[in-house]
Each structure stands twice: as C-alpha cells, then as structure tokens.
N, C-alpha and C positions, 0 to 999 in steps of 0.2 A: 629891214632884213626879212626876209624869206621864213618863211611862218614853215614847222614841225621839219628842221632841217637834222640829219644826223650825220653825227661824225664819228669819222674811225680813227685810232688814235695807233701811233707809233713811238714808243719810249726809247731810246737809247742810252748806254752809258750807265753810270753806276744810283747810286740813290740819292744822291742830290739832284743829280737830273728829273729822276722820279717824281722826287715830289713837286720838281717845277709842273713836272706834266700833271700832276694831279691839280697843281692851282686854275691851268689854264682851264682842264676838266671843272674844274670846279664855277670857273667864270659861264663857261658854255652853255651847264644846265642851268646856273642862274638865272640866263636871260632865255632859255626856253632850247635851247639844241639842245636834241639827246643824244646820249654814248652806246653806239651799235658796235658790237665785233663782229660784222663782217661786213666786209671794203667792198663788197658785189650792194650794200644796202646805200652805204655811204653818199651825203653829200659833197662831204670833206674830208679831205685826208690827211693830217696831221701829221708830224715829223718831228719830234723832239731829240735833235740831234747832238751827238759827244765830237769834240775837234780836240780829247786831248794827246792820240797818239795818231799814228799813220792808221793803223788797222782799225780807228774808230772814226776815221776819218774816211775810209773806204767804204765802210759800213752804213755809213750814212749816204755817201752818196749811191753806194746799190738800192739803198729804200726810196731815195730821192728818183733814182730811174723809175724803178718797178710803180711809184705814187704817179709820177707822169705819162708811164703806160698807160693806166687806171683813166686817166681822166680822159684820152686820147676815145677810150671806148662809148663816154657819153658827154656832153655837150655841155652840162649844165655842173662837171663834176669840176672841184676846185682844191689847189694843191696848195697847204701852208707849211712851211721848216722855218722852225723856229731854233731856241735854243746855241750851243758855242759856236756849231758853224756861221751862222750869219753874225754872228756877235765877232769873230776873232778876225773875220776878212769880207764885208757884207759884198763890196764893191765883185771880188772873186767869184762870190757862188751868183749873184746876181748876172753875172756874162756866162759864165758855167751852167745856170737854169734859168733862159729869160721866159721858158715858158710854167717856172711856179709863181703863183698871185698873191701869195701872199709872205715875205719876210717878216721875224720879228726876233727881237733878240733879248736878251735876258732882263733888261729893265720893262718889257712887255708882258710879260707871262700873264701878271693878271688883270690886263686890259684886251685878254684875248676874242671876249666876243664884240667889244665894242671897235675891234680893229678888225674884226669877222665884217658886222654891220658897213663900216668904211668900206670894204673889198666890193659888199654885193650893191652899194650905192655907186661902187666906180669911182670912188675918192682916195680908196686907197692904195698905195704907191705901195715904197720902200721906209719904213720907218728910220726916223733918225737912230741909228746905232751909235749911242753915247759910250762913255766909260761906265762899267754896271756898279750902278750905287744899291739897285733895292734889296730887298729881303723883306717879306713877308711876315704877318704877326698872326694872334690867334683869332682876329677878327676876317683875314682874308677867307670869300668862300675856294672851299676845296671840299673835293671829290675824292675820296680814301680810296684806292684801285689796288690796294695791298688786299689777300686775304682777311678777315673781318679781326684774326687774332695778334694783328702786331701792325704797327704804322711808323714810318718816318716823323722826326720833329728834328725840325734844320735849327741850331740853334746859333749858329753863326755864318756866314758868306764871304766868302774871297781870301785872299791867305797874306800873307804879309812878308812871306821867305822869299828867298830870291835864288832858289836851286837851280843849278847851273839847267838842268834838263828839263825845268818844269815851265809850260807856258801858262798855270791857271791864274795867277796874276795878272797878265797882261789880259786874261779872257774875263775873268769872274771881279775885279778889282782887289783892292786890300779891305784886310781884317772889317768886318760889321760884325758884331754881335746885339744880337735878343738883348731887352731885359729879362731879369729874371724871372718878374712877375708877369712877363707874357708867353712866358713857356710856360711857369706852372699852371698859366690858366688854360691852354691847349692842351696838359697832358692832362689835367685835370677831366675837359670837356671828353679826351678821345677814352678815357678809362670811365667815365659815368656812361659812357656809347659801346662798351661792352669790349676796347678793345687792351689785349692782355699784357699785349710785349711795346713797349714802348723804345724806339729805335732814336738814339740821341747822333745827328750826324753836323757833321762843316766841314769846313777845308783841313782845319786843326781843332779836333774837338777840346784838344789838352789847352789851348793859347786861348779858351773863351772867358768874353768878358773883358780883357787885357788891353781894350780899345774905348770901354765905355765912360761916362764923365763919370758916373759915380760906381767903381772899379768890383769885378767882380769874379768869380773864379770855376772852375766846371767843380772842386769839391764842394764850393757853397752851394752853386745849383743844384746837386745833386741831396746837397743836404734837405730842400727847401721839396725837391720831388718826392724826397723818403716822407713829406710830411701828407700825402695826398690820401684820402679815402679810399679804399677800393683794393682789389684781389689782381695784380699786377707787377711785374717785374720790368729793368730798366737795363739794354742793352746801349755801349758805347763804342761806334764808331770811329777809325783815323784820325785816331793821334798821333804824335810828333814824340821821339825820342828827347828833342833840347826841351819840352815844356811835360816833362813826365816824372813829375818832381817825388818827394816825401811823401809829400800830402795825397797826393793822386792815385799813388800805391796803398795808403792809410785807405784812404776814401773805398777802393775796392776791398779793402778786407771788412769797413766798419760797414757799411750801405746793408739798409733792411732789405734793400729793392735789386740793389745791382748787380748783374750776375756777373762770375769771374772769369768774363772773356773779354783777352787785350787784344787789338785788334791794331798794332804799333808797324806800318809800313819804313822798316831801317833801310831798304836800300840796298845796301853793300857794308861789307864789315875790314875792308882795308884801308888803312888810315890816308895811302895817296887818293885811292878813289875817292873817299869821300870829301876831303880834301877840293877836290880836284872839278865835286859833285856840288859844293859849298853846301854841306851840311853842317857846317860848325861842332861837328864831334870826330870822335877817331875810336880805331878798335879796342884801346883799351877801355872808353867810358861806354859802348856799346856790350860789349860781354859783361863788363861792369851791372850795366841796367837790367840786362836782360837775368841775370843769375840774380839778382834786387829782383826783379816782380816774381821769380817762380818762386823763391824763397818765402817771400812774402805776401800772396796772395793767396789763398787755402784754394785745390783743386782747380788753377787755373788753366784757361785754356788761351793758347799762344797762339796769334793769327801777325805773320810777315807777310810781305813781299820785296824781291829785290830785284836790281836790275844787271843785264849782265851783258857787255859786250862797250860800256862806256870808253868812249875816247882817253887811252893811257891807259886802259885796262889791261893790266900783264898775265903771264901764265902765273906768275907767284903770286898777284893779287887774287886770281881765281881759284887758284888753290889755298887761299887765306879763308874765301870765302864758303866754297866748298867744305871745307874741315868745320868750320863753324855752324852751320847747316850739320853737319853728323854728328858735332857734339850735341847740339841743344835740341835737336829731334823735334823741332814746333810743331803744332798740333796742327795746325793749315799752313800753307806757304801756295804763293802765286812768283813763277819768275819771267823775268820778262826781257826781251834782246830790248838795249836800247834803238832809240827811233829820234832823229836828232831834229828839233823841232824849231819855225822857223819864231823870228823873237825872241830868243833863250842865246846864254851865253857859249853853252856847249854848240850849239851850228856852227859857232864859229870856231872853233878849234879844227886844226886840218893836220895835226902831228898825232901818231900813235893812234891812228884809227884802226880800228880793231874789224875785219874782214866781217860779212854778214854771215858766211858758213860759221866761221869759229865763233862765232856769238850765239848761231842757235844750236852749234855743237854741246857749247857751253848750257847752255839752257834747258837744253833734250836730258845732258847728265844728270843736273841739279835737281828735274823735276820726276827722274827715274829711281833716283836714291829717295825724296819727299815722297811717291806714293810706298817704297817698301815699308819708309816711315808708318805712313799710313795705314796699310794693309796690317803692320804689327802691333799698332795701336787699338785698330777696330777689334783685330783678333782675341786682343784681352777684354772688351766689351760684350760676348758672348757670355750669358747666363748672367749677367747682370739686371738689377733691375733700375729700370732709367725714367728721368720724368722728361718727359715730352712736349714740347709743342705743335699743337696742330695745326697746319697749314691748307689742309684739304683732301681730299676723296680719291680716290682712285680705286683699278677695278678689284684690286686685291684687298682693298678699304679702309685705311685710310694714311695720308702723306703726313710728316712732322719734320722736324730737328731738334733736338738736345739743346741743353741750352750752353754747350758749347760750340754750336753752331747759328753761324749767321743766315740770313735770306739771299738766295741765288747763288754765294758763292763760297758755301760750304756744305757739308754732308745731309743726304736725307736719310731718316725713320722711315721702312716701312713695315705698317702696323695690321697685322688680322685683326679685326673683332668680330662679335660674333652677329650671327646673323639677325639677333631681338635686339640686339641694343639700339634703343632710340634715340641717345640723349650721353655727350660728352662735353665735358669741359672745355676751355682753350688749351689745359693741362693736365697730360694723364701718367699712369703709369703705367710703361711698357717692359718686357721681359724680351732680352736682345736673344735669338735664337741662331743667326747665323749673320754672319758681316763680311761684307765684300773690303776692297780698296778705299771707295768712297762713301758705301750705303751699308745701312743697318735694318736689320728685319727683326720683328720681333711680334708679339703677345700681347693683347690689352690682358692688363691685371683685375 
C-alpha cells in the first residue's frame, strides 16, 4: 500500500453508524493512513452510509456523487462506501456506482485498511456481503472522532423485532450483545482517557444481554459500570417500550452514574397503528409506561419519536396521537412521515395508504405544537442554574448540553466565559440568561 496516504471521512446516520466509522478510523491509522478534514488534501474518500429511510438513502447517495466528482479532479483519488447501503442491496449500488473502488459492508469495518491495501494492489473487488454477524469488542483499534468529553459504547448489534416498517434486521442481523466484561473494560479504558459522558447505544439498549449463553441484563450492566473508578456519568440510548420493565425504571432512579434521560422511540400511541405496526403493545400499556417512568424517575428527561402517515393511519388515530403529545409535553420529540421500505411487511400493504401531503400535513402539525412545547420549557430555564457538558468552542466561547440533552439531536448550551479563564472541566456550572426554541445561553459560574 501507498506509504503517508490521507483520508477524508464521511459519517452518515445516527451513532451506531458513528462508531462504525470510528472503527474503520481507527484500523486506518493503525496501519499508517492519516485522518485529514479536508477532501482537497485527501487520498480517499470514505462514505459511511444510513439505508434506513428514503431521505437517508438520498443522502448518501448525494455524498456518493459529490466523493465521485472529487476523484474525477485527480487521478490517483479513490472512492470507498461502506456501511447499510452496500450491506442492504451490494448488487444495486454496485451498477448504480461502477465508478466507486471500493465496497464494504458491515461485517468489514474493521478490516478496513487491509481491504484499503487489496484496492491499491488491484486485488480488490466487491467484498462478499454476507448476513452481518460482527460487533466489535474493547480490544478493537478505534479512533474517538466524538469531542474528547463523551464517546459511544455499542453494547449490542442487530435487533430481533420484526416491526412492520423497520428494515434494520434484514440490514444489521439479529440480537448480538457484548459481554459484560468487555464493555466494563472499554468504558473503563475510555474514562482513565479522560473521557466524561459515556454513551451506552444498540438497536435495543433495554433487550441487552437477552441473547447471551450466560444471560445478562442492561440493569446488571449498568450496575457493573456504577462500579468503575473515575469522575463520569452514563448516558442510555434507544430503548424499546416491550423491554422497559421494573427493574430498568429502578435502575434509572438507583444508578450513581446514570443520568435521567429516557430516550424510548414509541412510534405511535393508537392501538390499530401499532397493532398494525407490530409493536406488540397498545395505547393503554403506552400511556401506562410513560406516566411509570415520569412518576418514577426524579427530574427526568423524555426523548420520543413517532411516525406519522403509516398505512391505515386514520384521522382518529392522528388525533389519538396528537392529544397524547399535548398531554405528556416530552422534553424532545422527533416525528417523522412514514417511508415504506423495501423487505418490511408494511411495502406490502396497498389498502388505507395514507396521501404523502396529509402525512406531512400531519407531521408539520405535531412538530409545531413540540417546539411551543419546547419554547415553554426552555422559557422556565432562564435564571437557573444548570450543570453542563462541554462539547466545544465557539466564537462566543464555549458549546455544551445539559445533561438532559443528547449529542446532535438535542438542544445546545451556549456559554460566555470569561476572557482569563484557562482551564474547565468536562462539566461546569452555568447560569441560563436567556432561551430560545432549541438553545440555551447562559454564564459560567
């Protein structure tokens, strides 16, 4: 291989994806490539692509153009996509881009420069795209591309549900989980390495362990994290409503470490949708849970999403769902038109299709009334004083989130300090002075 090569890197999709890319990052400098941000320097151009909706599906292939522009300008440049898309239809995007060099798909990621080397010897093709069995431990090298105060730990792979609209089975395979003892040794490693928020993700954080021979649970993991040395907290990603038991509500109230943000994707709150959705619940055991974790978790913070325009979707089911969004006021919400996805049972439904207007009619609403939500929530965080995470710099000095907010897809902190201070924590204390919709401005204290 090509001696002091640099590569520019493309992530798509949400933080599972991320940390793929951070593995493959992480195999690259391994073997001697370095990570440049900018494509004008680049010998390679990486793609770390999402196939799990239409719009993420788009998205990648505008990156996939714009990376084949790039190489068109010099001679020597070289185009790899990796990740769901070539993983979910390799054969599709391969006639679709016969001028990118290199594919690889999810049981690849961290054979990525040894499949770099194949490319520049002219041996490397199209890798076999199997069914994705792997998942990564705390011995794989990786490259942390998160700011230095919070990092991803994937503690399981692939999902095991069979939701009428969801294709990440058929892309990701079924249920793998970590042991437990190789996630405590990773968070262990990434919190003696200075880093403060530890990001617990998978397909279904709540159903981990549930697959292992010797059987094991996200409160015991969690109990086993609380026991780690060091000045850090433990944030949990995408869980599942059916696996969001007793214990897991206990677990967020007892945890030394875990902060009290649910982050529970329900979907829809009408019992034919969901029904219809194969969620195996209905609306009474949903407002059920959801009234269980506010009750029962001290100052939590509520993160949904739902989907809205599913096949059989009525005006009275919209208005089921709508009413229920105004009762429970969640602290983040994302809504989204359905997008009918090819392998899933819903494509194949042709009755009670619900028009693309009246789905994003519906969606425009739902997410007009969640920002007033919002807007009236931040409004009460004025004159407060709030503990911070910081994320980074900016020109007004410096970026965070609260910690009932997530990375990328929740609200920012932004924080004056003063002009001598040399030296902050990962975590501070800020004085909220005025709050928009989405953002918080305040004070270091």
């Amino acid at each position: 291989m090509k001696k002091n090569l640099q590569l520019y890197i493309v992530s798509l999709g949400c933080a599972k994806n991320w940390l793929d890319t951070e593995i493959m990052a992480g195999s690259a400098v391994s073997s001697g490539i370095m990570i440049t941000p900018y494509a004008e320097e680049a010998d390679i151009f990486l793609i770390n692509t999402c196939s799990f909706i239409f719009d993420a599906r788009t998205e990648a292939e505008q990156n996939i153009l714009e990376a084949l522009l790039w190489k068109k300008q010099q001679k020597h440049r070289k185009v790899v996509v990796a990740g769901c898309l070539p993983q979910r239809n390799i054969e599709e995007v391969q006639n679709q881009y016969p001028d990118v060099d290199l594919f690889m798909g999810l049981n690849d990621v961290s054979k990525f420069s040894e499949l770099v080397a194949d490319m520049y010897e002219g041996i490397a093709g199209i890798p076999e795209i199997k069914e994705c069995t792997y998942i990564y431990d705390e011995e794989t090298p990786r490259l942390q591309l998160t700011p230095s105060t919070y990092a991803y730990v994937k503690i399981a792979e692939g999902c095991n549900h069979k939701c009428a609209f969801c294709a990440i089975p058929s892309i990701r395979g079924l249920q793998r989980s970590r042991p437990v003892d190789s996630i405590v040794r990773e968070a262990q490693n990434l919190v003696n390495n200075g880093v403060y928020e530890l990001i617990l993700i998978a397909q279904d954080t709540t159903s981990y362990g549930k697959d292992l021979k010797e059987k094991a649970s996200l409160p015991q993991l969690i109990e086993e994290l609380d026991k780690i040395e060091g000045d850090f907290c433990i944030r949990i990603l995408y869980t599942h409503p059916l696996h969001f038991t007793d214990e897991v509500i206990e677990m967020f109230a007892t945890s030394e470490h875990l902060v009290p943000y649910v982050d529970i994707p329900l979907q829809h709150v009408s019992t034919p949708v969901l029904k219809a959705m194969k969620r195996a619940t209905d609306e009474e055991k949903t407002r059920e849970l959801v009234k269980k974790i506010k009750a029962n978790i001290p100052n939590v913070t509520l993160r949904s999403t739902f989907i809205v325009g599913f096949p059989g979707e009525t005006e009275e089911d919209y208005q089921s769902l709508k009413q229920f969004i105004l009762d429970t006021e969640f602290d983040r919400l994302g809504v989204f038109t359905y997008s009918p996805e090819e392998g899933t049972s819903a494509a194949e439904i042709t009755e009670g299709l619900v028009p693309a207007e009246v789905a994003a009619e519906r969606c425009d609403e739902l997410m007009k009334f969640q920002s007033e939500i919002a807007f009236k929530n931040n409004q009460k965080k004025v004159g407060q004083e709030l503990d911070v995470i910081i994320e980074g710099e900016s020109e007004e000095g410096i970026i965070g989130r609260t910690y009932g907010d997530a990375p990328e897809v929740d609200n920012l902190v932004h924080v004056s300090i003063p002009e001598d201070c040399e030296y902050l924590p990962a975590a501070i204390k800020v004085k909220i002075t005025e709050a928009d919709t989405y953002d918080l401005f305040g004070d270091l204290i």
